[in-house]
C-alpha positions in Angstrom: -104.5 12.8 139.9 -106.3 9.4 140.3 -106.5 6.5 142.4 -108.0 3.3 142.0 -110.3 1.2 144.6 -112.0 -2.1 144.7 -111.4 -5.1 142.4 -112.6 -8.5 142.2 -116.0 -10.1 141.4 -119.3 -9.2 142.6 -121.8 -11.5 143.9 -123.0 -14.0 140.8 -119.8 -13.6 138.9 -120.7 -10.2 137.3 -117.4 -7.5 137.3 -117.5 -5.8 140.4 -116.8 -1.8 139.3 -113.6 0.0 140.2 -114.2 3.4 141.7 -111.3 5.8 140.7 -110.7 9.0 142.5 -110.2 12.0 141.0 -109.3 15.7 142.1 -110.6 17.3 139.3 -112.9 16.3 136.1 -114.4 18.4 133.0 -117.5 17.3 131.2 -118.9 18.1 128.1 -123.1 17.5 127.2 -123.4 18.4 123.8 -126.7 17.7 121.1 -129.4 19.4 119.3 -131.1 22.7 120.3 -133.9 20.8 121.5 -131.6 18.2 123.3 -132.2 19.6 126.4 -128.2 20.1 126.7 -128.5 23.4 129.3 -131.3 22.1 131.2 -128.7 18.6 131.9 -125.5 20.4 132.2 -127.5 22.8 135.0 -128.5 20.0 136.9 -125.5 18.2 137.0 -123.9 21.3 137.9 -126.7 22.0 141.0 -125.8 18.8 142.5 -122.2 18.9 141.8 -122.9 22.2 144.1 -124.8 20.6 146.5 -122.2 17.9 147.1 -119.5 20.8 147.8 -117.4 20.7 144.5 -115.8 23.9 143.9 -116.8 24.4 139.7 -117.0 26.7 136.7 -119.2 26.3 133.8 -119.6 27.6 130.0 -122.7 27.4 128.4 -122.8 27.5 124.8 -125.6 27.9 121.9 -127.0 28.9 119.2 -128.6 31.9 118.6 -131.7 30.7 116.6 -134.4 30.2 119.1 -134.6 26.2 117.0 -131.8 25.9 114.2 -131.9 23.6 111.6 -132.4 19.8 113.4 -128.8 18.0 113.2 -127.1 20.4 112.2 -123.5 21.9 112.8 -125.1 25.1 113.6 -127.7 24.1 115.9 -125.2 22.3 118.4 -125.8 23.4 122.2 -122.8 22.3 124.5 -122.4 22.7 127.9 -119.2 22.2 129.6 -119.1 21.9 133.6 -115.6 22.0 135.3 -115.7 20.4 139.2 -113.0 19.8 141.5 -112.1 19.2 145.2 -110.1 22.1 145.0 -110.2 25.6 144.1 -110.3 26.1 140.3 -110.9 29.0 138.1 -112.0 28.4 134.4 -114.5 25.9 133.5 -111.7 23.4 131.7 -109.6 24.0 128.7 -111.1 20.8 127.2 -113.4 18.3 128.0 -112.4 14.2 129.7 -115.6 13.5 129.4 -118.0 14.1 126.1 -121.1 13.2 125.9 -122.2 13.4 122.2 -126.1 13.2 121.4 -126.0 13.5 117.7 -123.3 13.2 115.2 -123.0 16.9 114.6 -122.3 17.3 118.2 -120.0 15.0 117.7 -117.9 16.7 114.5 -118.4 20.0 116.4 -116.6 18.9 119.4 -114.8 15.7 118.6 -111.6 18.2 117.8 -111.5 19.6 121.9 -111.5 16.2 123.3 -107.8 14.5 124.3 -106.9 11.5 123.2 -107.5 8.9 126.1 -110.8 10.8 126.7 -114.3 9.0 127.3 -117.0 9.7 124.4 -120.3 8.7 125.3 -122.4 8.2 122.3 -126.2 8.5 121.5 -126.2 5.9 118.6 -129.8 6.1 117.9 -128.7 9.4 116.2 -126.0 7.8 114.2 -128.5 7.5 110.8 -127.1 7.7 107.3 -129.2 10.9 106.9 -127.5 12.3 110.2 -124.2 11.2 108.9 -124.6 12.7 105.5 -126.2 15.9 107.4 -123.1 16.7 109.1 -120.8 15.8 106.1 -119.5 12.4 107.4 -118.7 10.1 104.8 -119.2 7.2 107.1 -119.6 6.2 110.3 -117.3 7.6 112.9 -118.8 5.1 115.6 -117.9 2.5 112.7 -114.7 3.0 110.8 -112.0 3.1 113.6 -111.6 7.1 113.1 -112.1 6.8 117.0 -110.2 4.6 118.3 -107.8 6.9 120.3 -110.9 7.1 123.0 -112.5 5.6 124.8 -115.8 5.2 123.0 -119.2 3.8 125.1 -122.2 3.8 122.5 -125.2 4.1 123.9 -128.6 3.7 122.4 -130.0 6.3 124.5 -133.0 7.2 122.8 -134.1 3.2 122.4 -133.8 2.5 126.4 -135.6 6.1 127.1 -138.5 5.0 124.9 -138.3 1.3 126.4 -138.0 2.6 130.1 -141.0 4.8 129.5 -143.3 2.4 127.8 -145.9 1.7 130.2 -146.2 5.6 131.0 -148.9 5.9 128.0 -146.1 8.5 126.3 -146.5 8.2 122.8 -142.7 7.2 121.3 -141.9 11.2 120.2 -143.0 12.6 123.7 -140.6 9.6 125.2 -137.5 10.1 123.5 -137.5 13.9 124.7 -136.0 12.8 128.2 -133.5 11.0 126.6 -131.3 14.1 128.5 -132.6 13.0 131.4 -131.3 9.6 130.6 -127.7 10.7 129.7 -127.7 13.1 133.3 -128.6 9.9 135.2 -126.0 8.2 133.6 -123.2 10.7 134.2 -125.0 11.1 137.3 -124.0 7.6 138.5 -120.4 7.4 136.9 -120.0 10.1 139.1 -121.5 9.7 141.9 -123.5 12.2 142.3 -127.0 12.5 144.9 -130.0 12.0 143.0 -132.7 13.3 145.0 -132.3 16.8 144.3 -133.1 16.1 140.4 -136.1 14.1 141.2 -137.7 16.9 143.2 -136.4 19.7 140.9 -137.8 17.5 137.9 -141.2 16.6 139.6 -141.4 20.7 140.7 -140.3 21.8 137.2 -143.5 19.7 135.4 -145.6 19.9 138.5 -148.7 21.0 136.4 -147.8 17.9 133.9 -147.2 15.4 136.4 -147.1 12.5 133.6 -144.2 14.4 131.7 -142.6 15.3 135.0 -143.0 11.3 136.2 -141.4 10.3 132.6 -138.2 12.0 132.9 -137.7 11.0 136.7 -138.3 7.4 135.2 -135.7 8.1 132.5 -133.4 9.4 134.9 -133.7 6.5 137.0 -133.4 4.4 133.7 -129.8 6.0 132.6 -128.4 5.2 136.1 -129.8 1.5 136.6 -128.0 1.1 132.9 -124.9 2.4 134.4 -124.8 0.1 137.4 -126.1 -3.0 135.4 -124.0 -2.9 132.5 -120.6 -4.3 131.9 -119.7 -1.2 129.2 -118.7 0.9 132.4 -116.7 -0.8 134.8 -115.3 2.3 136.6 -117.2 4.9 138.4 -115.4 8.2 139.5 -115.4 10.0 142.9 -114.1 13.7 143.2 -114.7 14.9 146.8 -115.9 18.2 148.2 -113.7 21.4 147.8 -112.0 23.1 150.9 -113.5 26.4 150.7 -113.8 29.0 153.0 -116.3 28.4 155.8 -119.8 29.7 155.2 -123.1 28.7 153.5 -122.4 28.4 149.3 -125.0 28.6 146.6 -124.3 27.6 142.7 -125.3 31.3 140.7 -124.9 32.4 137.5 -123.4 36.1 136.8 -126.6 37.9 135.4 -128.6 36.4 139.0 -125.8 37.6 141.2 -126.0 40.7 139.2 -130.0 41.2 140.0 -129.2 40.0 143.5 -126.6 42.4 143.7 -129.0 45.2 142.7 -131.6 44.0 145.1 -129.0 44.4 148.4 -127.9 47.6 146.8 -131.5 49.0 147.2 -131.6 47.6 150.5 -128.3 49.3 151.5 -129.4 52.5 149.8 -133.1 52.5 151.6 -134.3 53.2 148.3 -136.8 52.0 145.3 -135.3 50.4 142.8 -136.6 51.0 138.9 -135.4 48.6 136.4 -136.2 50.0 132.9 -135.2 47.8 130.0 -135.9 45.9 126.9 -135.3 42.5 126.4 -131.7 41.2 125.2 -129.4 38.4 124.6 -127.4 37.7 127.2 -128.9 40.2 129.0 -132.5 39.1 129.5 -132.3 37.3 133.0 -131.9 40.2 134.9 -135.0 41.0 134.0 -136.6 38.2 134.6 -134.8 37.9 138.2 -135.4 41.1 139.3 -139.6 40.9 138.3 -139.3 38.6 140.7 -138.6 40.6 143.7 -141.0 43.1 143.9 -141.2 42.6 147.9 -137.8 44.3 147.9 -139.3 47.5 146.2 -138.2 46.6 142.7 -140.0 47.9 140.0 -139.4 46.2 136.9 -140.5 47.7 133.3 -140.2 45.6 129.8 -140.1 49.0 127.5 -140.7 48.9 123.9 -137.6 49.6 123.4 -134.0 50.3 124.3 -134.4 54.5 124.8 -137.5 54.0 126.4 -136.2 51.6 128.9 -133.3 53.9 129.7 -135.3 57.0 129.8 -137.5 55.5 132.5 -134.6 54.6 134.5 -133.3 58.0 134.5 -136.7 59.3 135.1 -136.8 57.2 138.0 -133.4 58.8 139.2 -135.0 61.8 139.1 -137.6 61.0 141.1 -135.6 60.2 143.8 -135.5 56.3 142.8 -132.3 53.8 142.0 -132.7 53.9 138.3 -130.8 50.7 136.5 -131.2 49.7 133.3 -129.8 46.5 131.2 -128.5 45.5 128.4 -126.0 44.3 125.6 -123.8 46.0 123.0 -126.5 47.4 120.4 -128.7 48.4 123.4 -125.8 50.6 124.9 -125.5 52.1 121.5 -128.6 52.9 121.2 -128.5 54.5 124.4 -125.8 56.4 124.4 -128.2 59.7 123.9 -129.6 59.4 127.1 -126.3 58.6 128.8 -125.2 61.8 127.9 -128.1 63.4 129.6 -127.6 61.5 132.1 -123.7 63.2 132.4 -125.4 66.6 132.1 -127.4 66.0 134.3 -125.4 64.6 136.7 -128.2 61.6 138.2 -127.1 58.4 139.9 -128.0 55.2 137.0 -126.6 52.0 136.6 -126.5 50.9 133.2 -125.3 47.0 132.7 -124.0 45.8 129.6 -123.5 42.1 129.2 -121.3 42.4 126.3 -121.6 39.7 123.6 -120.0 39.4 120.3 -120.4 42.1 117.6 -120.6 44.2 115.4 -124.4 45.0 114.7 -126.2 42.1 115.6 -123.1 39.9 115.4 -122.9 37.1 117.4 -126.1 37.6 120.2 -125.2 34.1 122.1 -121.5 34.2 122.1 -119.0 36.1 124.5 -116.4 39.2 123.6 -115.6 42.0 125.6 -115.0 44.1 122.8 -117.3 47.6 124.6 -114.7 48.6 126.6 -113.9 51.9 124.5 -117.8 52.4 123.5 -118.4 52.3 127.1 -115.3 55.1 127.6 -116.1 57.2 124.6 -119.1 56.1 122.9 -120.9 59.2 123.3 -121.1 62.9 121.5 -118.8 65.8 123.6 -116.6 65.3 126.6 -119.2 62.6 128.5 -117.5 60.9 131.4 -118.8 57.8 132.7 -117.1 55.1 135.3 -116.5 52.0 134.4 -116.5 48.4 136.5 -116.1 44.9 135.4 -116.8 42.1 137.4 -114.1 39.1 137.1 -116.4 36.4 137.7 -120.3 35.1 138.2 -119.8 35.2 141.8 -118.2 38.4 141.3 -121.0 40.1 139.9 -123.0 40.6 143.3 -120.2 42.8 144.5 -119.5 44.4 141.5 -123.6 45.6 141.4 -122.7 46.9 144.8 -119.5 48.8 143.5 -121.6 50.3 140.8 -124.4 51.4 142.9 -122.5 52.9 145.4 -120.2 55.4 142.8 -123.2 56.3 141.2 -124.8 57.3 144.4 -122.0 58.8 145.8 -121.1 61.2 143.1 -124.3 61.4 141.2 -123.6 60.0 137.8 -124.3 57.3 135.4 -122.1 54.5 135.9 -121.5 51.8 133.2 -121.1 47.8 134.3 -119.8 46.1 132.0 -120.4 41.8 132.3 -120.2 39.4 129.0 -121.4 36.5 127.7 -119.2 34.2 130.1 -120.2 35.6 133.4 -123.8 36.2 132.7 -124.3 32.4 131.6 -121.5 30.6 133.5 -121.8 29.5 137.1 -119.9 28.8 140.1 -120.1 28.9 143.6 -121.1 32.1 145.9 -120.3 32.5 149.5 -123.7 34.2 150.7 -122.3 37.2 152.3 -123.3 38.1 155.9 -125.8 41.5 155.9 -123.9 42.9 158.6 -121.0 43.1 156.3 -122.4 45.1 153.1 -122.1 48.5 152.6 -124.2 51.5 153.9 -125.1 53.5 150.5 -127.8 55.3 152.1 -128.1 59.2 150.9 -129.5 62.5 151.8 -131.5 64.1 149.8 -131.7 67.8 149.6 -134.3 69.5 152.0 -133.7 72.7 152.2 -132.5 75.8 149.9 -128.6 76.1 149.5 -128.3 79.5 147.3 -127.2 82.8 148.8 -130.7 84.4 148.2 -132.8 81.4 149.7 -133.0 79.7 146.2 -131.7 76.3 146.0 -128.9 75.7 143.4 -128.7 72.1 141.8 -125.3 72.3 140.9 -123.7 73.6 144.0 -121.5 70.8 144.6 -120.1 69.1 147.4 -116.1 70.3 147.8 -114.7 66.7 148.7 -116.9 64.6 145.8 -118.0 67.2 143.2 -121.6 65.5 143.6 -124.2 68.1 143.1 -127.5 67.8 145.3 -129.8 65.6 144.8 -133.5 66.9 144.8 -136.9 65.1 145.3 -139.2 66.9 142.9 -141.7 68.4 144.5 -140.0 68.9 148.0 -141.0 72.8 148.9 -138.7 75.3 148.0 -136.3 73.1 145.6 -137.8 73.7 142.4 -135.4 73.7 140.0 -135.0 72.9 136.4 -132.5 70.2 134.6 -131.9 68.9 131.2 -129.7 68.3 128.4 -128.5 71.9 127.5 -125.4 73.3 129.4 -126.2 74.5 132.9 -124.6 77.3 134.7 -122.0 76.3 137.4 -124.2 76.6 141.1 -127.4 77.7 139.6 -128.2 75.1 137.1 -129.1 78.0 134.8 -129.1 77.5 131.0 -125.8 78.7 129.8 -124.1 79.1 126.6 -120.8 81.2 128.3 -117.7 79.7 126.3 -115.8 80.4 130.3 -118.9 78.4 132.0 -118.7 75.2 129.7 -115.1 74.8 129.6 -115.5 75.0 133.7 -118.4 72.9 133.9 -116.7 70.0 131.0 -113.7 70.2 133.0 -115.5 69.7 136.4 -117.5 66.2 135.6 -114.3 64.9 134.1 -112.7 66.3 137.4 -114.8 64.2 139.6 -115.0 61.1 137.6 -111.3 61.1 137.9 -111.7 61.9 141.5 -113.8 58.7 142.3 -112.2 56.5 145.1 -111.5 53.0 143.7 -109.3 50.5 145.7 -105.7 50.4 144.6 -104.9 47.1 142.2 -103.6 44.5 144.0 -100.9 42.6 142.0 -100.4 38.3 142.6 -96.7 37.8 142.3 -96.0 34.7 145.0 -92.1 34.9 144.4 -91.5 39.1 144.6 -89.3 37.7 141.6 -91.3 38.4 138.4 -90.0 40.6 136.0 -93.5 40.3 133.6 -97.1 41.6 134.5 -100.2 39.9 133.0 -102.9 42.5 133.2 -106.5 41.7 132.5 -110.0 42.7 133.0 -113.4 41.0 132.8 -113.8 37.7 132.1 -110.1 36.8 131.2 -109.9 36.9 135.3 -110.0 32.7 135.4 -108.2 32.0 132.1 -105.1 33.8 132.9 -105.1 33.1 136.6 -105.3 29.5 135.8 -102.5 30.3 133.1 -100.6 32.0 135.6 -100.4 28.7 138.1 -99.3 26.3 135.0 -96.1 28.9 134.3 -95.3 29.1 137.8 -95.4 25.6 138.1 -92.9 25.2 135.3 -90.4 27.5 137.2 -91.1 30.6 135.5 -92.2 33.9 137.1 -95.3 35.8 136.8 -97.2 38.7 138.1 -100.6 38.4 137.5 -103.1 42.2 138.2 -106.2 42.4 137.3 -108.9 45.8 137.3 -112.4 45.6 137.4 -112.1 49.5 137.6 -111.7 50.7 134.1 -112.5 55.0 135.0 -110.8 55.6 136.8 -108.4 53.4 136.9 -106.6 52.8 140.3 -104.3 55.5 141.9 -101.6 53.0 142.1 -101.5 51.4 138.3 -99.3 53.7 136.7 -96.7 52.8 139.1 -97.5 48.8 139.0 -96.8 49.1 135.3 -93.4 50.4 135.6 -92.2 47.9 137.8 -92.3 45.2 135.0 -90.0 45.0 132.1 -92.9 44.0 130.0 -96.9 43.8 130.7 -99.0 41.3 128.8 -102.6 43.0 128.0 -105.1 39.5 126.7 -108.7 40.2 125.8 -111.3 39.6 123.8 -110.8 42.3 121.6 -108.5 43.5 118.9 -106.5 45.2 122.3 -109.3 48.0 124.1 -106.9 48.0 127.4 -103.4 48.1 125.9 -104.3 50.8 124.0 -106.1 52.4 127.1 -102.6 51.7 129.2 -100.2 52.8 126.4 -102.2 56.2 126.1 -102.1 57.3 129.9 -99.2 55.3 130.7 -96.7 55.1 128.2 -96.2 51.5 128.7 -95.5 49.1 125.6 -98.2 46.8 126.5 -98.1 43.3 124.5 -101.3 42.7 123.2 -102.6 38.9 123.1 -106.1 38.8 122.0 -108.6 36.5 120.6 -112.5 37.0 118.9 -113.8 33.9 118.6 -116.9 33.9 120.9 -115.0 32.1 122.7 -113.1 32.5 126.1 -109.5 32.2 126.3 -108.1 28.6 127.2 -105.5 28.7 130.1 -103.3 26.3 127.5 -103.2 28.9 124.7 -102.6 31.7 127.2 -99.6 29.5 128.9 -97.9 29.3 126.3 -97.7 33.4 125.7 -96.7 34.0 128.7 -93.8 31.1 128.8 -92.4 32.6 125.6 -92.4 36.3 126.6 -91.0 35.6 130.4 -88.2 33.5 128.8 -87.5 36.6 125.7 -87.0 38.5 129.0 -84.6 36.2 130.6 -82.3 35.7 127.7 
């Protein structure tokens, strides 16, 4: 939805620029590697925050810490999604791209609608760039574009021009050529332009000449908006009408580590993060090392069983143990997640799936671990499962986590992706008063019939066993990996005792209390359930709203508890003549559903690396809601 202000001439006869407003716009930075493309998309997104858009993001890049220069596979993209209302995916495709090189141009050319703005770097635009990328000639030259609207900018040649009496040599210069395309965008948009300067000035404070070189470029790409006759609109999209309450931009793996930082808190106990460095794990380290004032102690094993084996080790002691991670660093430790099941200790183990197998595809998103996470280790080993839906999400989701495995005194796996832990989107800062209690009690005194105490005397209404600070007087006792006695905690190899004792830690992992699903079906009319988990939350949510809008039903659950699954599901299921199941698998939960529930779930699923587009997923739905009608 647009509208149009302001025509006329300015003052000395130049155009006077049109202001258009919009409700909604997505925009695409895409370049090199070492364009800068996350560090622009981040700060366009900070102050699209700080002006009160509601937004979504999706980061994406390569693997390679610098792939080949110019290449198809070194293009980094990052697309931002703001609006003045609430949205939920960061935007099918882009309206806006801004193109730095000609292989960011072929690799994303194909997701931008005809009609669409291009903004091109044509300093890049060499024949050796062209031939690089596998154009035979130039796209900027040979009317191949002409369906868009095309702005070519020589980016790098007014960076190096606006920086030339800053002593930079010409190399150093063109680097904030980024900073050049943000203030440019940054104008079109309107967007505040203080918060950049400082964060730029803060960011290089300890190279003030680099830091006063790309507020300079900055400046640069915004003065050429407002002076040249290329651009004669600028856009306005006005704050979102959100809830009332203070809002910060976050990222899911940050509201993760917050989310672990309030659980301690809640719990009134040290936290332990043991873990090894991953991708797209890796910034929950680096958050939580930063909070040590909260009682978080944060250890960078050598590797993935050593990170998880001082988690657990921390459990024992009486500490919150968590531990992080992606798909290979789950498989590695499944081992210890096993002892953890025998043992029956309180852990959080995050997995921030990313696309596999093996290695696979370290920077892209899948949730593809859903039946590692649920059987992915040797013998009858248990373990709940919750999925945050969102970045935001992920703060409450930690909580969630921390409180089951607390509660009921097992490892609990949390299972993020790729998406959530690099996408963004606003956060209502929740109020203290209103976060859980997880506090505990330890065990102080003996429990046993003859004064001894008995580790695995559990509590009737949670099947929890005690939980024993080593070294409190009169509770020594011994756990481990081999089967224990029921009550004593005794070693025990009685055929009676382990089918009790298998049967029991199933018993109370199926016993956990989770909230019941709560299904969105606006007209009570729908006679097909979209069910989803993860990630898919915004996709199909957004998908949802387009069918509905074309006069079509659709009920629309989602579960971020995967084990046990809600009380109330089976009967949700039934309700629906069919259930749609998408995910980023070959079809993990419908085959989860049609096992316990007998439900012919339709698969939809996708492995790409990508997330689902709310387009693709429209169109599923339309066609299985009308089979149904006919």
């Amino acid at each position: 939805m647009t509208t149009d202000v302001g025509n006329g001439a300015a003052p000395g006869g130049s155009p006077e620029k049109t202001t258009r407003k919009l409700d909604r716009v997505v925009i695409r930075f895409a370049g090199d590697s070492g364009d800068g493309m996350q560090l622009t998309g981040d700060r366009f997104t900070s102050e699209a925050a700080a002006f009160g858009n509601d937004l979504a993001t999706l980061p994406n890049f390569p693997a390679e810490i610098r792939a080949p220069q110019g290449t198809l596979p070194g293009v980094s993209s990052f697309q931002l999604h703001f609006a003045d209302y609430d949205i939920l995916t960061p935007g099918d495709r882009p309206d806006v791209l801004v193109a730095m090189n000609p292989a960011a141009l072929k690799a994303n050319i194909g997701d931008l609608p005809r009609g669409g703005t291009l903004i091109v770097n044509t300093d890049e635009f060499t024949k050796r760039n062209l031939v690089k990328v596998g154009y035979d000639s130039d796209p900027l030259e040979d009317n191949s574009l002409e369906g868009y609207q095309v702005h070519k900018v020589a980016m790098a040649t007014l960076t190096i021009g606006a920086l030339e009496n800053t002593g930079l040599g010409k190399k150093d210069a063109e680097r904030a050529k980024n900073m050049f395309a943000l203030g440019l965008l940054s104008w079109m948009y309107h967007r505040p332009t203080e918060g950049t300067e400082r964060f730029l000035r803060e960011k290089f404070a300890k190279k003030p000449d680099i830091a006063e070189a790309n507020v300079l470029a900055f400046r640069a790409g915004w003065n050429y908006g407002e002076t040249t006759e290329s651009f004669a609109v600028t856009y306005e999209v006005a704050p979102a009408k959100l809830n009332q309450g203070t809002y910060r931009q976050i990222t899911g793996n940050t509201a993760l580590a917050y989310g672990i930082v309030a659980a301690g808190q809640q719990a009134k106990l040290p936290v332990v993060l043991g873990t090894y460095p991953i991708t797209p794990a890796s910034d929950i380290l680096h958050e939580l090392s930063r909070h040590k004032n909260f009682g978080i102690t944060t250890l960078q094993a050598e590797d993935e069983i050593a990170g998880i084996g001082a988690a657990l080790g921390a459990s024992y002691g009486g500490a919150l143990g968590i531990t992080s991670t992606s798909g290979p660093g789950v498989a590695l430790k499944s081992e210890t997640i096993g002892l953890a099941v025998m043992t029956e200790l309180p852990l959080v183990i995050i997995d921030v799936q990313r696309g596999g197998p093996s290695t696979g595809l370290p920077t892209k998103t899948e949730q593809a671990d859903l039946l590692q996470a649920m059987f992915g280790r040797n013998g009858e080993s248990p373990v709940p499962i919750v999925a945050p839906q969102s970045p935001a999400d992920c703060f409450d989701a930690a909580l969630d986590a921390v409180r089951i495995a607390l509660k009921y005194r097992t490892p609990v796996l949390l299972l993020s992706d790729g998406a959530i832990a690099n996408g963004s989107e606003p956060w209502l800062i929740p109020d203290l008063a209103d976060l859980p209690d997880l506090s505990v009690e330890f065990a102080t005194a003996p429990n046993g019939p003859d004064g001894e105490f008995w580790p695995y005397l559990r509590d009737p209404e949670t099947l929890a066993r005690p939980w024993a600070v080593p070294g409190t007087p009169g509770l020594q006792h011994r756990i481990g990996g081999l089967e224990k006695s029921d009550g004593t905690g005794n070693i025990s190899y009685d055929p009676a005792n382990h089918d009790k004792m298998v049967r029991l830690r199933q018993q109370k992992v199926d016993g956990i209390e989770v909230p019941d699903v709560v299904v969105d079906d606006p007209s009570g009319q729908a006679r097909v359930l979209v069910v989803g988990w993860g990630s898919s939350y915004g996709p199909i949510g957004a998908a949802a709203r387009r069918v509905r809008k074309l006069g079509l039903p659709v009920a629309h659950a989602h579960l971020r508890h995967l084990n046990p699954f809600p009380k109330n599901l089976g009967e949700v299921l039934a309700r629906y003549d069919k259930v749609v199941v998408p995910e980023m698998n070959l079809g993990q939960l419908a085959l989860l559903l049609r096992a316990k529930y007998l439900v012919d779930a339709i698969s939809y699923t996708k492995v790409q690396g990508l997330p689902f587009k709310a387009e693709e997923l429209q169109d599923v739905l339309a066609d299985v809601i009308k089979g149904v009608a006919s």
